[in-house]
C-alpha positions in Angstrom: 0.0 0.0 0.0 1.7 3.5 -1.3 2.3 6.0 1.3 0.2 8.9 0.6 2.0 11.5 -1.0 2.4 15.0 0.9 0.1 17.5 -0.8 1.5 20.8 -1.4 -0.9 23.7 -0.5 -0.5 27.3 -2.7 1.3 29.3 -0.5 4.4 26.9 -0.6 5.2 27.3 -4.6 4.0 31.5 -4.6 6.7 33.9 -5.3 7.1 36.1 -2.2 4.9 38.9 -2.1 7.5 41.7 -3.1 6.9 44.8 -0.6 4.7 47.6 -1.5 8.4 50.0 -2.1 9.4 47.4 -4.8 6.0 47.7 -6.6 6.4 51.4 -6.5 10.0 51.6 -8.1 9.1 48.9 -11.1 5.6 50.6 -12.0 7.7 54.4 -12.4 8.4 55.3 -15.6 12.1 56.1 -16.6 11.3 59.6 -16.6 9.7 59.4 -13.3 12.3 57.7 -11.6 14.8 60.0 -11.9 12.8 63.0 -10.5 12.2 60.3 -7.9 15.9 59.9 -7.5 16.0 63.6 -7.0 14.8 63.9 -3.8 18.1 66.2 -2.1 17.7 70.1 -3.3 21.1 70.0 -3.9 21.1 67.7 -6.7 18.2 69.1 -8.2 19.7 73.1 -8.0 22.9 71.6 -9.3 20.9 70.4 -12.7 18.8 73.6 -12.7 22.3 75.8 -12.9 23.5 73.3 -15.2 20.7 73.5 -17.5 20.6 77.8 -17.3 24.0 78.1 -17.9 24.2 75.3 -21.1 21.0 77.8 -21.8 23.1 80.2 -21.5 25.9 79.4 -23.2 24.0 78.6 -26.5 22.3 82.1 -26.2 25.8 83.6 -26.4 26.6 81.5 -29.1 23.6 82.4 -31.1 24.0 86.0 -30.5 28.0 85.7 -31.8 26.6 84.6 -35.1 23.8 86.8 -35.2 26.1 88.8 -38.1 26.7 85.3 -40.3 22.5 85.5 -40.0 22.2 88.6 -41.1 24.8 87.8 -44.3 23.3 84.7 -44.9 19.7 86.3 -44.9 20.5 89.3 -47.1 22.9 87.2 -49.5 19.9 84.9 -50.1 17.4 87.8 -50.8 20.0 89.4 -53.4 20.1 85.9 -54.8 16.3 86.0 -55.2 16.1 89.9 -56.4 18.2 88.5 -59.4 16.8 85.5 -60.1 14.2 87.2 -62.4 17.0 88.6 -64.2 18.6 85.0 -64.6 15.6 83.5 -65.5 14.4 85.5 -68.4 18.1 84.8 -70.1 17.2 81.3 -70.0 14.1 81.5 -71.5 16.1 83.3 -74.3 17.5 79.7 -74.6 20.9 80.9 -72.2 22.3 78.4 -70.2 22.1 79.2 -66.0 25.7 79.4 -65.8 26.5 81.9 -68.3 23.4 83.9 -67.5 24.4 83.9 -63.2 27.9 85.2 -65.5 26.3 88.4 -67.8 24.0 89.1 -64.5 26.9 89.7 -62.1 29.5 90.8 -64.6 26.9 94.3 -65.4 26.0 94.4 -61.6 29.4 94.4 -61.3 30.4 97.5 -63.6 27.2 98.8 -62.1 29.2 99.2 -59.0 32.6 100.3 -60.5 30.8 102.7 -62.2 29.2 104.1 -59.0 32.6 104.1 -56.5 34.5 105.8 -59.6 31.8 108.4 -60.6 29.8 109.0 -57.7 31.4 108.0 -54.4 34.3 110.6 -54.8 31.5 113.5 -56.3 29.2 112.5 -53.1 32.7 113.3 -51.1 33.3 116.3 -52.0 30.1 117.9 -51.6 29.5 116.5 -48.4 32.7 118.7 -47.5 31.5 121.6 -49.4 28.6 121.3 -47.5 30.1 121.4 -44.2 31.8 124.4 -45.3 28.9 126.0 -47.0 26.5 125.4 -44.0 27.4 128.7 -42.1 26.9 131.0 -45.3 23.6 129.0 -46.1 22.4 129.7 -42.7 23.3 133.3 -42.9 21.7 133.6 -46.2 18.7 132.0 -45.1 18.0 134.3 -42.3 18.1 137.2 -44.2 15.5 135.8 -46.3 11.3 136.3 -46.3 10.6 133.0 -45.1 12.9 133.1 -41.7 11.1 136.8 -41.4 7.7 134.7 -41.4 8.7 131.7 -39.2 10.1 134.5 -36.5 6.4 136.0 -36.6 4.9 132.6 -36.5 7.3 131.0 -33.5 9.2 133.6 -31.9 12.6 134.3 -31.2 13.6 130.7 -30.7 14.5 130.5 -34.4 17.5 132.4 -34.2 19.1 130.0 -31.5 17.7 127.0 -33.2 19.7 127.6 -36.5 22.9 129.2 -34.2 22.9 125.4 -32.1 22.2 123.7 -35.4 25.5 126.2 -37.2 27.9 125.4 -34.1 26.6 121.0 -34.2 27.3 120.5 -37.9 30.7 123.0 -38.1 32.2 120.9 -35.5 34.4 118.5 -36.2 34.3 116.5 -32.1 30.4 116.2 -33.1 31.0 114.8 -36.4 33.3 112.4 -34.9 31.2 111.9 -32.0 28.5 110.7 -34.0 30.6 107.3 -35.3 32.1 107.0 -32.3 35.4 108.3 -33.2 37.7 108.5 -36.2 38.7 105.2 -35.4 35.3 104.0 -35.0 34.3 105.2 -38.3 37.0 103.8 -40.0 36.4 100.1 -38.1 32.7 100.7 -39.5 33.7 101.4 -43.0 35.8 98.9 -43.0 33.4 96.0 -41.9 31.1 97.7 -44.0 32.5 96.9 -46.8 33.8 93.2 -45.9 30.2 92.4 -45.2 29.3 93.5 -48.7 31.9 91.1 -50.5 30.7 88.5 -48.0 27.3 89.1 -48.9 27.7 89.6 -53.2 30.2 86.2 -53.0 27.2 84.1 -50.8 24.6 85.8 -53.1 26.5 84.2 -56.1 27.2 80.8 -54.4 23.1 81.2 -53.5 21.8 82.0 -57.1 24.3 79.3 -59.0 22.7 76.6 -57.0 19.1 78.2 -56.2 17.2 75.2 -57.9 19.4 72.6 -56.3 18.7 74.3 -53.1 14.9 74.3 -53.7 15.1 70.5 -54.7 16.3 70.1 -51.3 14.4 72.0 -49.4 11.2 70.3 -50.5 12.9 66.7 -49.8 12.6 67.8 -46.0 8.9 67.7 -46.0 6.4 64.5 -46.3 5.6 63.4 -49.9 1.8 64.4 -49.4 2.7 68.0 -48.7 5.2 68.6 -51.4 3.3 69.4 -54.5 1.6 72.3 -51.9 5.2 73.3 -50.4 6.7 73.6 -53.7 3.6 76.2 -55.0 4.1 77.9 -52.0 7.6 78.2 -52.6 7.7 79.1 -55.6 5.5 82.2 -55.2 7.4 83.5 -52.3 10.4 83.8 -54.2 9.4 84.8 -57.6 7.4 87.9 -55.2 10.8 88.4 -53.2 12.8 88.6 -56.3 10.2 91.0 -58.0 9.8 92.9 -54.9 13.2 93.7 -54.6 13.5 94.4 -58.0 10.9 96.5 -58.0 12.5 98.5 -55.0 15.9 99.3 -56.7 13.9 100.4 -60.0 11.3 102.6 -58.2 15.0 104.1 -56.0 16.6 104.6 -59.0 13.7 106.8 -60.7 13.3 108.6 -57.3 17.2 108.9 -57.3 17.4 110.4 -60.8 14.1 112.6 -60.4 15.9 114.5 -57.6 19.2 114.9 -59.4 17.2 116.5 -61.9 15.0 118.5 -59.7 18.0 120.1 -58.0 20.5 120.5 -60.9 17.8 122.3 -63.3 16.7 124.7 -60.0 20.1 125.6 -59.2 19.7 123.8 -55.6 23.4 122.7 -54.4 24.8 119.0 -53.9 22.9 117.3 -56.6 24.8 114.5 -56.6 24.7 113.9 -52.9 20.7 114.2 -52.5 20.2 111.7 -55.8 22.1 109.4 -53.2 20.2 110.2 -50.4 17.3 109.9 -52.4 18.1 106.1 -53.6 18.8 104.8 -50.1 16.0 106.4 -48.2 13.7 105.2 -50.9 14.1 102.0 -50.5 11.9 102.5 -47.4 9.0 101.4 -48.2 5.9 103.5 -48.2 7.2 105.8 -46.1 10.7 106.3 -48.3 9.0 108.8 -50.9 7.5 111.1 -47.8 10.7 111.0 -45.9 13.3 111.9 -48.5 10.5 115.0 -50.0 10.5 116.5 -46.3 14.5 116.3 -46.5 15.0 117.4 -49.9 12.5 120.4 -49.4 14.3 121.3 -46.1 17.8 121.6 -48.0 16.3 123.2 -50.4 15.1 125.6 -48.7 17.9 126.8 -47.3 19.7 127.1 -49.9 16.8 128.8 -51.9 13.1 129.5 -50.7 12.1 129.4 -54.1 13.9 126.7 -55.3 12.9 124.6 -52.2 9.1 125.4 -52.9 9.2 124.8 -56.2 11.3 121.3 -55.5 8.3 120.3 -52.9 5.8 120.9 -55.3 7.3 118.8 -58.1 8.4 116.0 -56.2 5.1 116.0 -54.8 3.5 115.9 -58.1 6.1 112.9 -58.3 5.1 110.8 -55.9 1.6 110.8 -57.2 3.0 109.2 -60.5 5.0 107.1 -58.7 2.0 105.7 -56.5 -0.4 105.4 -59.4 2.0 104.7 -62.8 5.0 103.7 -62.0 4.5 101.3 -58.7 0.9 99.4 -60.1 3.4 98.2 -63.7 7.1 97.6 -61.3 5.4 95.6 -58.5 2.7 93.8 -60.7 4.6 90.0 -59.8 4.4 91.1 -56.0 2.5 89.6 -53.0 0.3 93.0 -51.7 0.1 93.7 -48.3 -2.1 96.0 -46.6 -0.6 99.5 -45.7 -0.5 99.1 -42.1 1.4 96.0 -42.3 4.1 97.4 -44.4 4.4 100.1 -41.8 4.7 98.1 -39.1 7.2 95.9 -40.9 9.1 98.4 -42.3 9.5 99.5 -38.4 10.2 96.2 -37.1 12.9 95.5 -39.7 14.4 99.0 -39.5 14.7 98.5 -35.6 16.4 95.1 -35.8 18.3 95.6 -38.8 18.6 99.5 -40.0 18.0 100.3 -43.8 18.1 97.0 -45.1 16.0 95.7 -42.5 13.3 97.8 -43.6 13.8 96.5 -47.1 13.7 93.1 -46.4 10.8 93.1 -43.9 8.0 93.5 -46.7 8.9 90.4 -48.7 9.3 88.6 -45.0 5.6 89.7 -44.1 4.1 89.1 -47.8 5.4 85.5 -47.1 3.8 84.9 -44.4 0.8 86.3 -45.4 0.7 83.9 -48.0 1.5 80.7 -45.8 -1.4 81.9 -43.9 -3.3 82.2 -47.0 -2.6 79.0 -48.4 -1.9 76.9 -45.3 -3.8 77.7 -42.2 -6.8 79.2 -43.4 -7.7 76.2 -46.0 -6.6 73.8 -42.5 -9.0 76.1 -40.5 -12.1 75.7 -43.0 -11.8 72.0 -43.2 -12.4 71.5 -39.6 -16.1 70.8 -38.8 
């Protein structure tokens, strides 16, 4: 008869019951067990500093390349603003390289021909006019207009046009203004570097333009880059037209008031045309600014000559607004008036004069992402 064999109740073949600590620490996510490991203060200030100062660190980085940016950023809109130019030689049945080649070699004598003609004119009456300013004041004051602006605003006249005679006679203020000789010179100087940067980039940008585009629409998802690529392709053909149209629209406003002031006898024609081209490529508010200059020189020099200057200008920039900007800007994105102010002031704040140029394209882009991206997104959704 077989001994009865020893039955083995549940509890003997169980696992021990782990602890209720154990259970906590396997059921924590990786993530959450090392804030659970962080339980001293120490520890966790030390990774707080850590991570500011790496913050930090990157922050200064960023902000010691901020001038690479800003080459990068205006090489690439030069590239576009001559891209149009490119384009229609190759429709003329010119390959891309030798078209990039005729393109830069007449923006090139473009620019001889303004550093050999223009820069050392533009010199030399900015000296004359330093010297000239005393005997323009005098003149002036002796004139029926000062007689009328004395009646009008009192005797503060005189000692407004004494402070303004001693601030632009004297050399320590001119200085002042740049900082220094030295200064100036330092800012001529990387002035000019930064424009051979950015026309050799430019050139690098526009040879390989398409290649870049090929790439950039790689980077998004198959499904979204027949709609990337009409995007893209709008944007740029209305930055390069837009810039385009800028330089044309500153070049008529240029030669308009190298006219006005050469026919009327008005002093430094060649100096205001200048004035004129880079304060016009402002935009919207260019055209007013450089008329209230031009009329106050003017003036000056001749009350007559400085009406009748404000009056044709004037007359002008009402051809300009409804002639010459509908046919120049025809391939560009519009953008309401009070977003072209505020980007023009936005870009002129971060970036000066070329700031303000760029900012337009920049806000007609988005504009247009908006336009094509978010809004159609927004009316799908039920």
């Amino acid at each position: 008869m077989s001994e009865p064999q020893p039955t083995s109740s549940p509890d003997d073949d169980a696992e021990p019951t782990p602890d209720a600590t154990t259970v906590a620490l396997e059921n924590q996510t990786p993530g959450r067990t090392i804030w659970a490991n962080l339980n001293h203060p120490f520890v966790i200030g030390f990774f707080l500093t850590f991570g500011g100062l790496v913050a930090f660190a990157l922050g200064m980085a960023i902000t010691s390349l901020v001038t690479i940016w800003i080459y990068i950023a205006f090489a690439m809109f030069a590239a576009l603003g001559l891209d149009p130019l490119v384009r229609r030689l190759q429709a003329r049945g010119m390959q891309r390289a030798w078209a990039i080649t005729i393109v830069y070699f007449v923006f090139a004598l473009v620019l001889i021909a303004v550093v050999w003609l223009i820069v050392p004119t533009v010199i030399s009456q900015i000296a004359q006019f330093i010297r000239d300013v005393p005997g323009m004041i005098t003149a002036f004051q002796h004139s029926d207009l000062f007689a009328w602006l004395v009646v009008q605003f009192g005797d503060q006249m005189p000692d407004l046009l004494t402070e303004l005679q001693k601030f632009l006679t004297n050399p320590n203020n001119v200085a002042a203004i740049g900082g220094g000789v030295l200064s100036i010179g330092l800012s001529i100087g990387t002035t000019i570097s930064g424009i051979i940067i950015i026309i050799v980039l430019s050139l690098y940008f526009l040879a390989s333009l398409p290649e870049i585009k090929q790439a950039f629409y790689r980077l998004w998802p198959a499904r979204l880059r027949a709609t990337t690529t009409e995007i893209t392709e709008q944007i740029t053909a209305s930055v390069g037209g837009y810039l385009g149209g800028m330089v044309i629209l500153a070049f008529f406003n240029a030669l308009v008031a190298f006219l006005l002031y050469l026919f009327l006898g008005l002093p430094f024609p060649a100096l205001m045309a200048v004035v004129a081209f880079s304060v016009t490529l402002i935009p919207l508010v260019g055209s007013v600014l450089f008329w209230a200059v031009g009329t106050v020189v003017a003036l000056i020099a001749s009350p007559i000559g400085g009406l009748t200057f404000a009056i044709a200008y004037l007359v002008y920039m009402q051809i300009e607004a409804y002639v010459l900007t509908p046919k120049v800007m025809n391939k560009a994105i519009s953008v309401p008036g009070s977003l072209v102010v505020i980007g023009a002031l936005v870009g002129g704040t971060l970036m000066g004069l070329l700031g303000a140029l760029v900012a337009i394209p920049v806000t007609a882009s988005i504009l247009l992402i908006i336009k094509k991206v978010y809004i159609p997104k927004q009316d799908a959704q039920v």
